[in-house]
MOPAC internal coordinates of N, CA, C and O (Angstrom, degrees):
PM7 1SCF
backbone

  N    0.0000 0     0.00 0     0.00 0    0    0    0
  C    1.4423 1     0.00 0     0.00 0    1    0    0
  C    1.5294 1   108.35 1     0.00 0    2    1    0
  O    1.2310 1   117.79 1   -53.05 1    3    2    1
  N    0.9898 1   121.81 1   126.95 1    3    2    1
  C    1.7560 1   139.26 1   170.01 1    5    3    2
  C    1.1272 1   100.95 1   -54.11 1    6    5    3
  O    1.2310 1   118.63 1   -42.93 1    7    6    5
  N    1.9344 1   120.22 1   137.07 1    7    6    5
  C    1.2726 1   127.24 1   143.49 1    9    7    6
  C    1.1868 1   150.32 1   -38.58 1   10    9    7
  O    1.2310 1   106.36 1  -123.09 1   11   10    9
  N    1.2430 1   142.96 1    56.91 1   11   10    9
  C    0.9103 1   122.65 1  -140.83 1   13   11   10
  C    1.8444 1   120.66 1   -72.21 1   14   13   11
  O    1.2310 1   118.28 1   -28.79 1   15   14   13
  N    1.7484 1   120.87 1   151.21 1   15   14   13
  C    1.0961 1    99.13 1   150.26 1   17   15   14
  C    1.2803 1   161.74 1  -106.83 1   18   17   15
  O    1.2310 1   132.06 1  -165.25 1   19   18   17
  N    1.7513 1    94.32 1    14.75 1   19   18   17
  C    1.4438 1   105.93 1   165.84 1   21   19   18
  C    1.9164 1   116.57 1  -126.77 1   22   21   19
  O    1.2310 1   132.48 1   -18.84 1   23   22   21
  N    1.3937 1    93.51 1   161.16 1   23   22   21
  C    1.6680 1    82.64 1  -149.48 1   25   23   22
  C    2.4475 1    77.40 1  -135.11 1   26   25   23
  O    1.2310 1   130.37 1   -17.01 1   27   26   25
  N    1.6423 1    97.60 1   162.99 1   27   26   25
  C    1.2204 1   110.38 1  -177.32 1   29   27   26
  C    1.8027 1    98.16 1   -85.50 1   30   29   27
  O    1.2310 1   128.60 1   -31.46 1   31   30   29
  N    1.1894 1   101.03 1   148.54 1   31   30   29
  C    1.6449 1   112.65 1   156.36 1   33   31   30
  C    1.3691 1   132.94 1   -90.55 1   34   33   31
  O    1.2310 1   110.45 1   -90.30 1   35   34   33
  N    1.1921 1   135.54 1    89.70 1   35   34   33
  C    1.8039 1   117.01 1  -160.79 1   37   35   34
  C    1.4389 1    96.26 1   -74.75 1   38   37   35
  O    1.2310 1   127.94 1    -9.53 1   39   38   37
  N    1.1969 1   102.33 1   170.47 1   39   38   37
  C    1.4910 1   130.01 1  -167.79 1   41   39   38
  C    1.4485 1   100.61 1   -92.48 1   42   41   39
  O    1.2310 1   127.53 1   -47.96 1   43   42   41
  N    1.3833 1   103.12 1   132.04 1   43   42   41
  C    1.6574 1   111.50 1  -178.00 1   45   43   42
  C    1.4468 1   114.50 1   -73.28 1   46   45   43
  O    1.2310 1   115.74 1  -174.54 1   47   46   45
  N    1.5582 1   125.69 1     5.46 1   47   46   45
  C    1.4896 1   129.31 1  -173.48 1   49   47   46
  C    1.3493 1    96.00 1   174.21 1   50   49   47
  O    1.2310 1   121.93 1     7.83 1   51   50   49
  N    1.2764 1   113.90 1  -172.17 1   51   50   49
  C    1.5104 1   134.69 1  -124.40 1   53   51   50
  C    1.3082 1    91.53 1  -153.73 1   54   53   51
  O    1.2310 1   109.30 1   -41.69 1   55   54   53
  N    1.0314 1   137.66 1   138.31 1   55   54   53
  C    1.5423 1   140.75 1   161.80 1   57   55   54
  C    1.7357 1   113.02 1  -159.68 1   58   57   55
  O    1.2310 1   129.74 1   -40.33 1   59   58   57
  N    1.6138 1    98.83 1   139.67 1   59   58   57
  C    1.2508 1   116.88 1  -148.26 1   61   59   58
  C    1.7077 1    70.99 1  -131.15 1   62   61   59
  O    1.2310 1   117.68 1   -25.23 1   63   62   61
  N    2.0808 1   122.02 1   154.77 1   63   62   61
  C    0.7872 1   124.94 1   136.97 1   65   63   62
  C    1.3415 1   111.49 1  -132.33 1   66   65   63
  O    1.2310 1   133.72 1   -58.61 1   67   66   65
  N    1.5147 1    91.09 1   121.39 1   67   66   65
  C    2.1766 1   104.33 1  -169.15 1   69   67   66
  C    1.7636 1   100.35 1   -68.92 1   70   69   67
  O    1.2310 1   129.17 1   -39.58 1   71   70   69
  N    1.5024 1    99.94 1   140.42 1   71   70   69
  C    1.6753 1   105.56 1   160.66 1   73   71   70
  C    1.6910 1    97.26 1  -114.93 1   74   73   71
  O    1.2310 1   130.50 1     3.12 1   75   74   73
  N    1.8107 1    97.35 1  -176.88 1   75   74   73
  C    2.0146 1   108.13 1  -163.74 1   77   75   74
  C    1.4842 1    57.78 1  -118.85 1   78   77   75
  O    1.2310 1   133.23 1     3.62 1   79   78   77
  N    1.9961 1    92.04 1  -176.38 1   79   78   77
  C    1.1312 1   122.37 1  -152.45 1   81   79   78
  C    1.6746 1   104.46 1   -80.56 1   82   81   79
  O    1.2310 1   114.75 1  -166.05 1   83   82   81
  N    1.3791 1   127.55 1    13.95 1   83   82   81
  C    1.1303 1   133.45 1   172.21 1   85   83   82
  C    1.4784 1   101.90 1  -114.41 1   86   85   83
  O    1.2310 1   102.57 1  -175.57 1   87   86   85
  N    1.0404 1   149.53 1     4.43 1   87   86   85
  C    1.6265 1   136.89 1  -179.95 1   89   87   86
  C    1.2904 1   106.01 1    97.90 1   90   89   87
  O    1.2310 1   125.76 1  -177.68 1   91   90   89
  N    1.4032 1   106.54 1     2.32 1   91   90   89
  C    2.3722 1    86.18 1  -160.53 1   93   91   90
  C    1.3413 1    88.46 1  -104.37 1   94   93   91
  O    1.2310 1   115.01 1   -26.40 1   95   94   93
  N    1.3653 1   127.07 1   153.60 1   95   94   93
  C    0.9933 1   149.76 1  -134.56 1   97   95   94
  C    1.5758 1    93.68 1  -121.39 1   98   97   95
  O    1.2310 1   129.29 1   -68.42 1   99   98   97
  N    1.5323 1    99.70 1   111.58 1   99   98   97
  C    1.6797 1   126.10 1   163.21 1  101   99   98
  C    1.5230 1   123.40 1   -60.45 1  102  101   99
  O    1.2310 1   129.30 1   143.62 1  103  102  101
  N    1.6186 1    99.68 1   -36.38 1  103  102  101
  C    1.5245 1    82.08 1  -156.33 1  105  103  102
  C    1.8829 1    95.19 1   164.94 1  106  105  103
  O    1.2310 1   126.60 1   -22.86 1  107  106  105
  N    1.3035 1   104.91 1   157.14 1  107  106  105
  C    1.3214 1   109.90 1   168.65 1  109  107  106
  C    1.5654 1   117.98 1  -120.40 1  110  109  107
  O    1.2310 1   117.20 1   -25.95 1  111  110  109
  N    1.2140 1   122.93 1   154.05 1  111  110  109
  C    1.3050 1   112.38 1   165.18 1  113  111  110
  C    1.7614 1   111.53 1  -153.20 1  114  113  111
  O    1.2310 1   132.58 1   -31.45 1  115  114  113
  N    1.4034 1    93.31 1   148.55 1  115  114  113
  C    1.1957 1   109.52 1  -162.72 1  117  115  114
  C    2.0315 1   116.60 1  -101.18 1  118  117  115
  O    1.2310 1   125.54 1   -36.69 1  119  118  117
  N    1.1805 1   106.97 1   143.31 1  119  118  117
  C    1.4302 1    92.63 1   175.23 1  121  119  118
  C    1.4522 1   119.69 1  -155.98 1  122  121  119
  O    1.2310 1   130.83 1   -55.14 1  123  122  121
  N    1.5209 1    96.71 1   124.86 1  123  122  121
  C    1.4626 1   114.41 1  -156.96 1  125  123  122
  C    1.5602 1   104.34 1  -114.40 1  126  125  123
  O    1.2310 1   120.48 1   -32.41 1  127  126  125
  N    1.3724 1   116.70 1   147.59 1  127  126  125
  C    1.5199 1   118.27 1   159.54 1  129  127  126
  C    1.3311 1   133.19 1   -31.04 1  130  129  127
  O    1.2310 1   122.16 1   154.39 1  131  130  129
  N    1.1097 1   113.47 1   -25.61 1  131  130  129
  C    1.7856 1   124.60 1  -170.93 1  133  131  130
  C    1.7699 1   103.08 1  -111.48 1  134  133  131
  O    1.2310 1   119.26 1   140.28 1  135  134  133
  N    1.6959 1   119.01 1   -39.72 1  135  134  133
  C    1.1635 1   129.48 1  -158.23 1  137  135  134
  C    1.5719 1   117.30 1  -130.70 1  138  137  135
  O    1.2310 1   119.38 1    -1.99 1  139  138  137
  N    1.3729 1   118.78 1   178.01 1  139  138  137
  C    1.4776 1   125.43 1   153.73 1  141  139  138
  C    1.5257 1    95.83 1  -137.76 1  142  141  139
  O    1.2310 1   132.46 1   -39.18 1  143  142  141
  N    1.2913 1    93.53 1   140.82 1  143  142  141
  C    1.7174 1    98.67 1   178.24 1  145  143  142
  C    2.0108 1    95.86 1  -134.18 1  146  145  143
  O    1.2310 1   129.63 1   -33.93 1  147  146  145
  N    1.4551 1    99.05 1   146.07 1  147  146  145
  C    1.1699 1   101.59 1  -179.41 1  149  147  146
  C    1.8461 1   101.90 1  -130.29 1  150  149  147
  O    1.2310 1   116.80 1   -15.11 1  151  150  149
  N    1.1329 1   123.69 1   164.89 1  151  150  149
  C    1.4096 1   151.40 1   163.60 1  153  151  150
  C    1.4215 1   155.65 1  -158.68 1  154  153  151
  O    1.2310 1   125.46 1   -89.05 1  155  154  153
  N    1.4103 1   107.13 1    90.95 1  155  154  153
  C    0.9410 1   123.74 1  -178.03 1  157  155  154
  C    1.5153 1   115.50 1   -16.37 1  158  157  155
  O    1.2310 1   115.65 1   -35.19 1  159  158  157
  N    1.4530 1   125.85 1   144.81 1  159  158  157
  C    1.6065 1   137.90 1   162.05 1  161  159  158
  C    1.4510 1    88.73 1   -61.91 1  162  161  159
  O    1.2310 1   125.81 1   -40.77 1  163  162  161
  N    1.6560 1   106.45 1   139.23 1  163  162  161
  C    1.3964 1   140.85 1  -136.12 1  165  163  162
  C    1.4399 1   132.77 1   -21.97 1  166  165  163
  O    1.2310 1   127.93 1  -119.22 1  167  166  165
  N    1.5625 1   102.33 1    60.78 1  167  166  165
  C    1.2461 1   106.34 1   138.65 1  169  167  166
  C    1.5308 1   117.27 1  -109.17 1  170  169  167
  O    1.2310 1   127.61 1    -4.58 1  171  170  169
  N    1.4395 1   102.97 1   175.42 1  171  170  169
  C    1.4427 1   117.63 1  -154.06 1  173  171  170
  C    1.4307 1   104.02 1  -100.40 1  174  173  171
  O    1.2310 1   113.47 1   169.66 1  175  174  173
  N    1.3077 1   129.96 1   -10.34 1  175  174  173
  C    1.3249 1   135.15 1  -157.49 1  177  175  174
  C    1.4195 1   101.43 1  -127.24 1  178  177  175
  O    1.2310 1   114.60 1   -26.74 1  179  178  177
  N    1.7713 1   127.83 1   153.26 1  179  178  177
  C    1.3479 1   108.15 1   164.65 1  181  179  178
  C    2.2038 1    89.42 1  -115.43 1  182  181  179
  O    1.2310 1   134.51 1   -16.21 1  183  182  181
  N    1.2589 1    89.54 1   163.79 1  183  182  181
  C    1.6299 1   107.20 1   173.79 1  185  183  182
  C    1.6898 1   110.82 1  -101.26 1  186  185  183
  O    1.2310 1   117.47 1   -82.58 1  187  186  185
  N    1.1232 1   122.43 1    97.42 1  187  186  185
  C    1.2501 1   147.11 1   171.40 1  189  187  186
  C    1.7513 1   119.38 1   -55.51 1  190  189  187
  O    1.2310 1   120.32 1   -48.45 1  191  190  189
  N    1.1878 1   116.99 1   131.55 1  191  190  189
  C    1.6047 1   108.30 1   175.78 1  193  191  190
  C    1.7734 1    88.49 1  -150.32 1  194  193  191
  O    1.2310 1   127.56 1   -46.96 1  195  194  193
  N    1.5322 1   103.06 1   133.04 1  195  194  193
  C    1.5236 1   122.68 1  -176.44 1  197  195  194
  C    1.6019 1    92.16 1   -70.27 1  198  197  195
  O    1.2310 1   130.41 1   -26.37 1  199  198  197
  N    1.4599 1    97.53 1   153.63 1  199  198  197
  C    1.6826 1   134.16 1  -153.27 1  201  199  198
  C    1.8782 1    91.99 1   -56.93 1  202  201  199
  O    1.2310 1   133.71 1   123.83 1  203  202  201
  N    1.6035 1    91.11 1   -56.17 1  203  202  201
  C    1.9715 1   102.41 1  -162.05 1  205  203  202
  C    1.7122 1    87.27 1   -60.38 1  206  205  203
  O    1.2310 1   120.50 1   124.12 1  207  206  205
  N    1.2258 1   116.66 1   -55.88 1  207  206  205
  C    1.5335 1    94.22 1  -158.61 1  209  207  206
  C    1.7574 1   121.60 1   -72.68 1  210  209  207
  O    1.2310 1   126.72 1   148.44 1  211  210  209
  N    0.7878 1   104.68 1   -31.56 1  211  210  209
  C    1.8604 1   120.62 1   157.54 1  213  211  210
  C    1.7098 1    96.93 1   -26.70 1  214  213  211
  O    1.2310 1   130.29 1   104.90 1  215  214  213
  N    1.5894 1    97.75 1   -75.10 1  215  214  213
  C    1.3713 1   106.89 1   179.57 1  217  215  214
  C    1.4114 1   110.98 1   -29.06 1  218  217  215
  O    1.2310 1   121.20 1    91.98 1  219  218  217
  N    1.5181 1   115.31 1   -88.02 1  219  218  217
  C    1.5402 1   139.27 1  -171.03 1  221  219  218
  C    1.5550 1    98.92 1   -45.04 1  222  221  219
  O    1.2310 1   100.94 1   158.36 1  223  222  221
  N    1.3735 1   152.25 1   -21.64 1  223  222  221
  C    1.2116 1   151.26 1   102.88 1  225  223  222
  C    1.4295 1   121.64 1    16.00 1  226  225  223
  O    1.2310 1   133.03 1    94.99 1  227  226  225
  N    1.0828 1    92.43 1   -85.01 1  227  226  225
  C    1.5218 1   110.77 1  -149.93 1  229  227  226
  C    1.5626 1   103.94 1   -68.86 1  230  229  227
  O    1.2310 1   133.34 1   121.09 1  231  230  229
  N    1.4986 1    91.81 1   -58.91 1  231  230  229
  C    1.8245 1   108.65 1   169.39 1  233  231  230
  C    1.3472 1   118.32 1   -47.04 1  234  233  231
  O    1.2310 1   116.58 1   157.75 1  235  234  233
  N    1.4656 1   124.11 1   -22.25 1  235  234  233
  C    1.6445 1   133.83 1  -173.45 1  237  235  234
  C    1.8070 1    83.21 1   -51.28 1  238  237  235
  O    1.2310 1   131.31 1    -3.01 1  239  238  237
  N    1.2956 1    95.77 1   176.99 1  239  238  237
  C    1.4289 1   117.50 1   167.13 1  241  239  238
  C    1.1700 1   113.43 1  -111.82 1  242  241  239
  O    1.2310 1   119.74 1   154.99 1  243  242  241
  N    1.6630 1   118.09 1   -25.01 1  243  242  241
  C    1.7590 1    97.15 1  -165.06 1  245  243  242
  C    2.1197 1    81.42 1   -91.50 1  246  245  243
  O    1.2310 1   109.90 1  -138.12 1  247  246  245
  N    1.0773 1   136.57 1    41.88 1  247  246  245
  C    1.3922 1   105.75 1   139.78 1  249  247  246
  C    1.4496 1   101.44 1  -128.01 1  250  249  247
  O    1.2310 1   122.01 1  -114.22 1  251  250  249
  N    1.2481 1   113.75 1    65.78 1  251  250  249
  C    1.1117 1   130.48 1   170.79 1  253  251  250
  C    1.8689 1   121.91 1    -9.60 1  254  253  251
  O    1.2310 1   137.06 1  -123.99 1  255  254  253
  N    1.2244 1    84.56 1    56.01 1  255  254  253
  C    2.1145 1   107.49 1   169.92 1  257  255  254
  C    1.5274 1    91.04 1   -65.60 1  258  257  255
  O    1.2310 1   126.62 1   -67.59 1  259  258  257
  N    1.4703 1   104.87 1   112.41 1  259  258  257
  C    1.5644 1    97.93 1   137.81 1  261  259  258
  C    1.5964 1   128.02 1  -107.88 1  262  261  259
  O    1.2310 1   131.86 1   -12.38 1  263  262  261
  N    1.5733 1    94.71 1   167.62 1  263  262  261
  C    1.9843 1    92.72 1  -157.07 1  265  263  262
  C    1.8301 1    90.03 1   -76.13 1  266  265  263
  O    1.2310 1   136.77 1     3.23 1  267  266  265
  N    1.5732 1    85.13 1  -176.77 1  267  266  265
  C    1.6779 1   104.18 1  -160.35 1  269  267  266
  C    1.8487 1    86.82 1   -91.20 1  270  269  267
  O    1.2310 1   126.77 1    -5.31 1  271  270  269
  N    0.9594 1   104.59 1   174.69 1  271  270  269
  C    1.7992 1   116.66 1   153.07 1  273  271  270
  C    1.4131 1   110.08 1  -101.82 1  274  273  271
  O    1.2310 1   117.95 1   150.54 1  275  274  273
  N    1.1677 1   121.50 1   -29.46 1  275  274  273
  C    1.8259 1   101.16 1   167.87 1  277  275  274
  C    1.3451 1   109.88 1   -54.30 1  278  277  275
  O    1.2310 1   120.10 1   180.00 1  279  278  277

């Protein structure tokens, strides 16, 4: 196999921007190895919460997440 000399960069996160059931745009959210960061439609800032506690979140019971079937 040949050396190559140019190579891809992956993307340090993931970003999704959610629309409601009309197209208009809710919000963005971001998702990183360490974090999830979310942001509201027009604000300028997103609000960040580290990966483990998201987790310990989600998994709680009193916010009653239920799992997917996929």
């Amino acid at each position: 196999m040949p050396k190559y000399t140019n190579s891809f960069r992956t993307a340090s996160f993931h970003e999704e921007t959610i629309l409601d059931e009309n197209g208009a745009v809710v919000g963005k959210i971001r998702i990183k190895p360490s974090s999830i960061l979310w942001k509201p439609k027009g604000a300028q800032e997103y609000r960040a919460v580290p990966l483990a506690k998201f987790a310990a979140w989600i998994t709680a019971g009193s916010t009653k997440a239920t799992k997917t079937k996929s």
